[in-house]
C-alpha positions in Angstrom: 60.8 -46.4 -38.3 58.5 -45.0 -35.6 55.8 -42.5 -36.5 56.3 -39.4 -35.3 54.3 -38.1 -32.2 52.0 -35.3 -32.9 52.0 -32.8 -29.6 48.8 -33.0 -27.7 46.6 -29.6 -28.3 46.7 -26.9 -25.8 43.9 -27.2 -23.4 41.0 -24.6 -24.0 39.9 -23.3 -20.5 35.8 -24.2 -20.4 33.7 -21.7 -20.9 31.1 -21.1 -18.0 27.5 -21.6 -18.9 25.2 -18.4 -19.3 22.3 -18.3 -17.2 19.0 -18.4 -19.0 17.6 -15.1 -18.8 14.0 -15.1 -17.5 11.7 -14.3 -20.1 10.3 -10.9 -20.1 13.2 -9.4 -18.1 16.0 -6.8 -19.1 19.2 -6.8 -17.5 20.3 -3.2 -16.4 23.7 -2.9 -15.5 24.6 0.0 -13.0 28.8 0.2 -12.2 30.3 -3.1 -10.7 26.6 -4.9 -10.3 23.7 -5.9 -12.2 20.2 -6.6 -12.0 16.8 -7.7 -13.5 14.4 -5.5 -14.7 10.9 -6.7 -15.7 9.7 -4.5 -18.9 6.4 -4.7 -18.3 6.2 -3.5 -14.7 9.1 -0.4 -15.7 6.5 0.0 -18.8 3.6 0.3 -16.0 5.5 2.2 -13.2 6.1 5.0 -15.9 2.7 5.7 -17.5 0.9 5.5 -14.0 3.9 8.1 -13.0 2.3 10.1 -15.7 -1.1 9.8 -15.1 0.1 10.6 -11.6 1.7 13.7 -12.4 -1.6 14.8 -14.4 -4.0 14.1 -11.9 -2.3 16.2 -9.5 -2.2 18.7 -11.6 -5.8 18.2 -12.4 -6.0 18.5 -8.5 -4.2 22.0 -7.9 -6.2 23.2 -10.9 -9.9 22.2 -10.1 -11.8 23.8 -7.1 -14.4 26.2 -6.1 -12.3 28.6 -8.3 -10.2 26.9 -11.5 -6.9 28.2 -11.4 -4.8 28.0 -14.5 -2.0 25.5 -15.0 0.2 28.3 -15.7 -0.4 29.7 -12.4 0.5 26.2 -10.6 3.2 25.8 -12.6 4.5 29.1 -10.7 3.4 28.6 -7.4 5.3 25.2 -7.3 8.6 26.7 -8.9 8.1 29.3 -5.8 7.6 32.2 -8.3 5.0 35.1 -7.6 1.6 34.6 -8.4 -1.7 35.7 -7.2 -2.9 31.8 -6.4 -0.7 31.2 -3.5 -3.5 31.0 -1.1 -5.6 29.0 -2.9 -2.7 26.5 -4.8 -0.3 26.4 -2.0 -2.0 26.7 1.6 -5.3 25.0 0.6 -4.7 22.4 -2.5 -1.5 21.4 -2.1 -0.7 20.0 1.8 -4.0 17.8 1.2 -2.9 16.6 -2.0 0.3 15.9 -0.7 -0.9 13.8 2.7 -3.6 11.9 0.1 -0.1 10.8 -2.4 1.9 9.9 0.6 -1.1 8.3 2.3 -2.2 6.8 -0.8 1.3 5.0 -1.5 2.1 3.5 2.0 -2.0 2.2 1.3 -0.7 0.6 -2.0 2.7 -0.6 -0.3 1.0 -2.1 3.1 -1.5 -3.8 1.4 1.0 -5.7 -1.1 3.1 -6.3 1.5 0.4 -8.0 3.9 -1.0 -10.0 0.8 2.3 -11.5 -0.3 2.7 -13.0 3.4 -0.3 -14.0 3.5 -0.8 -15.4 0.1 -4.6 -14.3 -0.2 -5.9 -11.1 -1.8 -8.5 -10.5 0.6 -5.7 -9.7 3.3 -5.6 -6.2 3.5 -5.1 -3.9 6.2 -8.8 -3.2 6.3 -9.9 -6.1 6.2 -7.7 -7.8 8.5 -8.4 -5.4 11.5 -4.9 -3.2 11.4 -6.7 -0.3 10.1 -9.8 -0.9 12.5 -6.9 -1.4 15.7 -5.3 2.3 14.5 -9.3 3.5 14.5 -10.2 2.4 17.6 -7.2 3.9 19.5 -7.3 6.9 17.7 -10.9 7.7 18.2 -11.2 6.4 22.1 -7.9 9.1 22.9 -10.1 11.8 20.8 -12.8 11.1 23.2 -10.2 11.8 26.2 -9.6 15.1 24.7 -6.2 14.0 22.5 -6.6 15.8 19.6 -3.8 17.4 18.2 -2.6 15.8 15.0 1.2 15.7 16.4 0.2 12.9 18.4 -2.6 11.0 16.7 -0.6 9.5 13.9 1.9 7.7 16.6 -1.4 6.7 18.5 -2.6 5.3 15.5 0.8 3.0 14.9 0.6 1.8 18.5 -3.0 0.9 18.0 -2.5 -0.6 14.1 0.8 -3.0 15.4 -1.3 -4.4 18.7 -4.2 -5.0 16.3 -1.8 -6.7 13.8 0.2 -8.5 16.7 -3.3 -9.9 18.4 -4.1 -11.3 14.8 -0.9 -12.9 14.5 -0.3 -14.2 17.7 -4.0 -16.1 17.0 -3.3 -16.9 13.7 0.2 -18.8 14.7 -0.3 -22.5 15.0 3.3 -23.5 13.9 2.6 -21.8 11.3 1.1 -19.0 9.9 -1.8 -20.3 7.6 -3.4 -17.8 4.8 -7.0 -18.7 5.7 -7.0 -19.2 9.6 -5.1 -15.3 9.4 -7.9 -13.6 7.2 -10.6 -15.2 9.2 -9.3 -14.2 12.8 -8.2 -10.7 10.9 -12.3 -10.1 9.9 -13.3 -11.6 13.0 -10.8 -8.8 15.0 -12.1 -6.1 12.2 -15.6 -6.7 13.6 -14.5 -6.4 17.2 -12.6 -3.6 16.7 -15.2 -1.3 15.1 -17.9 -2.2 17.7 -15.5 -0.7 20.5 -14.9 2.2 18.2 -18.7 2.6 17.7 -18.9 2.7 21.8 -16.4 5.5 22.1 -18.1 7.4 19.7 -21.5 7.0 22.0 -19.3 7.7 25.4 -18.1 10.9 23.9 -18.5 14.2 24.1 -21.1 15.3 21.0 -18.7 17.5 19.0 -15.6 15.0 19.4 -18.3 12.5 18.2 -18.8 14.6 14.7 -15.0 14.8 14.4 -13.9 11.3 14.9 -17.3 10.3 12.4 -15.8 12.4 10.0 -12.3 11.1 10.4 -13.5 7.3 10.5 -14.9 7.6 6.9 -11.3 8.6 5.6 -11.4 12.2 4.6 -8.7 15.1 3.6 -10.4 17.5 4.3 -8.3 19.9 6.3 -5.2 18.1 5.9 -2.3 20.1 5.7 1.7 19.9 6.0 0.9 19.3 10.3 -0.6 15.8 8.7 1.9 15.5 5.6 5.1 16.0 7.7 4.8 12.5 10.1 3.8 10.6 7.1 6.4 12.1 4.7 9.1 11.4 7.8 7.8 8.0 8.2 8.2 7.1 4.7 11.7 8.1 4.0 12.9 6.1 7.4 10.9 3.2 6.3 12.4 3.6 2.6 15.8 1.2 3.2 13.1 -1.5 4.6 10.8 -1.1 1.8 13.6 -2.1 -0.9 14.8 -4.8 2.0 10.8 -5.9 1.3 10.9 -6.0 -2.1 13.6 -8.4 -2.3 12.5 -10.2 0.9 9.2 -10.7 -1.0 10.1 -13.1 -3.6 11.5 -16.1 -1.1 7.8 -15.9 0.4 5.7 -15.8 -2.3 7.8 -19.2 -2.9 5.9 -22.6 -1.2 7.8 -23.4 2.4 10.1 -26.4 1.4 11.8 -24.7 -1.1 12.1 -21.2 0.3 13.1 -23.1 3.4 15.9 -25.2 1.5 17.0 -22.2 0.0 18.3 -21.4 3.4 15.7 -18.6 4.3 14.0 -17.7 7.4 10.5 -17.2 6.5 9.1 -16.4 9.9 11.6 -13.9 10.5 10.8 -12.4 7.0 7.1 -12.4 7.1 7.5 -11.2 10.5 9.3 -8.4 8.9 7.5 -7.6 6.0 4.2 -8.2 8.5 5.7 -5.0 10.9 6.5 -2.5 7.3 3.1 -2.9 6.5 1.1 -2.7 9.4 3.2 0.9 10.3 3.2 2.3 6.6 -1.2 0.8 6.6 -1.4 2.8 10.7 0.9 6.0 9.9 -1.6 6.7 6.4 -4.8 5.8 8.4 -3.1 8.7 11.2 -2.7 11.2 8.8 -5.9 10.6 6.6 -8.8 8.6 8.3 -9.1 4.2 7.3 -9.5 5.1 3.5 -10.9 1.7 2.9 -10.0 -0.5 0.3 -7.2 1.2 -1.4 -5.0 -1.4 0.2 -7.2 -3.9 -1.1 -7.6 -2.5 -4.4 -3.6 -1.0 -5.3 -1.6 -4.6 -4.9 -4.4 -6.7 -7.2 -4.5 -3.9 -10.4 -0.7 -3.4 -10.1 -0.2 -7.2 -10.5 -3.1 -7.8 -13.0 -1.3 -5.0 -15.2 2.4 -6.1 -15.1 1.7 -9.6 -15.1 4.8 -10.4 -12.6 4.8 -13.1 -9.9 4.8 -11.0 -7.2 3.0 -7.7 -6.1 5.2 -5.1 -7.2 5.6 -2.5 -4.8 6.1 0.5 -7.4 3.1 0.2 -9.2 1.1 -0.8 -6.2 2.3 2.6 -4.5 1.9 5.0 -7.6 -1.4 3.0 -7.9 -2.3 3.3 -4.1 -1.3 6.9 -4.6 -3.6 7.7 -7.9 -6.4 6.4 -6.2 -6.8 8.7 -3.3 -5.6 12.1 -5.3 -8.5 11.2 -8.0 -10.7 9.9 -5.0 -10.9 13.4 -3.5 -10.8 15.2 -6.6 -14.2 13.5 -7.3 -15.3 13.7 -3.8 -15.2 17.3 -4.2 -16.6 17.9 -7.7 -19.4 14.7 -7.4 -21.8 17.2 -5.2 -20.1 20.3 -5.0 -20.4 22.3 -3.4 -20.7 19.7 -0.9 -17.3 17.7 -0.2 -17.6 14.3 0.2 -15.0 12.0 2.4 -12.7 10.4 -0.1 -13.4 6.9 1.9 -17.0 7.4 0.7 -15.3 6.9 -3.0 -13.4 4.3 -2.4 -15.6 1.8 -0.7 -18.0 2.1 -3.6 -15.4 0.9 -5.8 -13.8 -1.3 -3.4 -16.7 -2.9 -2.0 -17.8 -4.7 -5.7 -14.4 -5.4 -6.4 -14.2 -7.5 -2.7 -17.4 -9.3 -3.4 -15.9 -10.5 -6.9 -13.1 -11.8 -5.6 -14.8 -13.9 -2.8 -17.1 -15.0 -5.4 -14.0 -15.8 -8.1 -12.2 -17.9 -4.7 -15.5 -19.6 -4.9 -15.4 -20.4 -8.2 -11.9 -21.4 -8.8 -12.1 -23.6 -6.1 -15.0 -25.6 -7.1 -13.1 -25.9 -11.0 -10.4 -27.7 -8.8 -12.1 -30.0 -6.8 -13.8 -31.3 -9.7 -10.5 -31.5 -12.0 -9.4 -33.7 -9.4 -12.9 -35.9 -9.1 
């Protein structure tokens, strides 16, 4: 007698593999899609928001004449209060220009550094912010002065400066080190013809453009803070295209390239957002150096990601400047001091430890290899 046949098992349908989540990483689910959010950088992006918010404050408050919080509080919810003069036609339009001009600082610079791969690569060091100078200043001298014009000058003269150092730079390729050399070397060039308009010009126009060239607020007002506040919200679907653009370049060529992206196209791209977001701020607020320089570096030193993030780096770029000019004009009051003034003394160290750190690193690597 045969034994009997036991019925095969019904087939259990395979169960796709997860995905190993990335460490540090929380995934945030928003209707149909999902996507990755790094807790460290959210953790950073809200306490600089706060310190943000309480700077400003901090700003509207302090002055020739201190004005209670209470009293801002009003004049910002449009109540009546006896500080609208001072709060809302003086403080706040050059507050305002030094937040919008400080975050397209913070975001340019990131930018420009992740194509490039080198910290040093800023716009002011690079020459974009010197190209939006030297146009800027040489149509003052003509007698172009009005501040409706003078930011779009500034764009034209940031994107030829950024397309010379480029089109140089580009030897089938766009190599980090040739593109911050030619970038200083155009820098250089750049402020020497700006230094001769200044000396062709009339004497007046001269003491104007000086004061501009340092990177000052002083006199900014919504005529400044309505271009740059225009320019940022067209620029906005760009600068989240960026931000996801951003992490196939920071990847090395072969792989980014066998991951079927176009990485000339998309530093090309990222390359253009900067240099206009790095020329519009310089329009509406003078070259503020460094702030490019410093924004990207401290946002990524304090969330720890692999690549620059454009958040922080523009809440960053933004705290900078506000706090800048609120020291600038408390340091020596009653005397008011450019906010560029500020910022290069902070910057400037900061530069000349990171050129000596490049230094260092390289000579630990050359002799891990001997």
């Amino acid at each position: 007698m045969s034994a009997p046949v036991t019925p095969p098992a019904p087939a259990v349908p395979a169960t796709p593999a997860r995905t190993a989540r990335p460490t540090g990483y929380a995934l945030v689910r928003a209707g149909r899609g999902s996507f990755l959010l790094h807790r460290r950088a959210a953790v950073v992006a809200l306490v600089l928001a706060v310190l943000l918010a309480a700077v400003s404050v901090a700003y509207l408050c302090v002055g020739e004449s201190f004005v209670a919080p209470s009293e801002v509080l009003k004049v910002l919810l449009g109540q009546p209060s006896g500080q609208e003069l001072v709060v809302g036609t003086l403080r706040l339009p050059r507050m305002v220009v030094g937040l919008l001009a400080g975050a397209a600082f913070g975001v340019a610079g990131a930018l420009i550094q992740t194509v490039a791969r080198n910290p040093l690569a800023s716009p002011d060091i690079i020459g974009v912010t010197q190209g939006a100078g030297a146009l800027t200043v040489g149509s003052m001298t003509l007698g172009i002065t009005s501040y409706g014009v003078l930011p779009y000058l500034s764009v034209a003269g940031g994107l030829l400066a950024a397309g010379l150092v480029y089109l140089f730079a580009w030897r089938g390729g766009l190599h980090a080190t040739r593109f911050v050399l030619i970038g200083i070397g155009f820098a250089v060039a750049l402020r020497s013809v700006t230094h001769l308009f200044l000396t062709k010009g009339d004497y007046l126009v001269a003491q104007q453009a000086q004061v501009w060239m340092t990177g000052s607020l002083n006199g900014r007002g919504w005529a400044e803070a309505a271009p740059l506040g225009w320019a940022l919200l067209v620029l906005l679907p760009f600068v989240l295209w960026a931000a996801r653009a951003q992490r196939t370049v920071s990847l090395d060529d072969d792989t980014a390239t066998a991951l079927g992206a176009r990485l000339n196209r998309t530093r090309l791209g990222l390359v253009a957002v900067g240099v206009i977001l790095a020329s519009m701020a310089t329009g509406a607020a003078g070259p503020v150096d460094f702030v490019a320089l410093l924004a990207p570096q401290i946002a990524r030193r304090m969330t720890r990601t692999a690549q620059i993030p454009l958040l922080c780096s523009a809440l960053l770029g933004a705290f900078i400047v506000v706090l800048g000019d609120l020291l600038a004009r408390k340091v020596l009051a009653p005397t008011e001091l450019p906010v560029g003034v500020l910022t290069a003394a902070v910057g400037a160290p900061y530069l000349i430890w990171l050129i000596v750190r490049g230094h260092r690193d390289r000579g630990r690597a050359a002799g891990g290899k001997a």
